[in-house]
N, C-alpha and C positions, 0 to 999 in steps of 0.2 A: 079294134085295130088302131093301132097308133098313126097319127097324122104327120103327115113329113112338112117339114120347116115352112115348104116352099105354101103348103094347101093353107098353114094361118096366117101365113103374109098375106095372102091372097083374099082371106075373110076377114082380115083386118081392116086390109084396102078397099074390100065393100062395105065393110061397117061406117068406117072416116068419108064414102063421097060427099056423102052431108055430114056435118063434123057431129064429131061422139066425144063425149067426155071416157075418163079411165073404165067406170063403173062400166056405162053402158058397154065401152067395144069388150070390156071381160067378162060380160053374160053374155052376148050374143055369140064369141069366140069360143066358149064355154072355154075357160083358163083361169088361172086365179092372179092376185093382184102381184105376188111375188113373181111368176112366170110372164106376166105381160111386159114388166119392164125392160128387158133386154130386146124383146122386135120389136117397140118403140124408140126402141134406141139407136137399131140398125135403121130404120123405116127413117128419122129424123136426119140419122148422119149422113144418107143415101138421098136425102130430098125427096122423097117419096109420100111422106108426111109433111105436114107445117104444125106447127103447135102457137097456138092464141091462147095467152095468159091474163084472163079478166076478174070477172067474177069468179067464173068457171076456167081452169085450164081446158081448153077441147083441141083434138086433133082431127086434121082434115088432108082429105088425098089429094095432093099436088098433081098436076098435070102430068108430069113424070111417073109418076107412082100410077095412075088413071089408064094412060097406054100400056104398064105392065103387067096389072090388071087384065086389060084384054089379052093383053101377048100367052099371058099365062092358060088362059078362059081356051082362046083360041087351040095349045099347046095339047089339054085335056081336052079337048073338043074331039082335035085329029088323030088322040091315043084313045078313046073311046069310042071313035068307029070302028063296026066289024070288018 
């Protein structure tokens, strides 16, 4: 079954609390590296993400993006009550 927009923002946003570099949040997303660039794209333009460019570029879930996280968590919580 294919995944809606909103379920890999949402596993992106758990991947980035503690910051993930590219590789890592596109194995655990299970996505591949062409398809991950555009909802890091939206995630970054939306403040949702921060992105720190060092050794390693890594992104990490802003405050913003962390409450919507829940919001969303909370959303599928009260659609999957009987």
């Amino acid at each position: 079954m294919k995944r809606s927009k909103q379920e890999i923002i949402a596993q992106i946003l758990e991947v980035c609390l503690e910051s993930a570099s590219k590789t890592r949040i596109v194995y655990q997303v299970n996505l591949n590296f062409r398809t991950i660039n555009p909802y890091l794209d939206i995630l970054t333009k939306n403040s949702l993400i921060e992105v720190s460019k060092g050794e390693q570029t890594l992104y990490k879930t802003t405050q913003k993006g962390a409450d919507l996280l829940e919001t969303i968590k909370k959303v599928n919580e009260s659609l999957s009550k009987d």
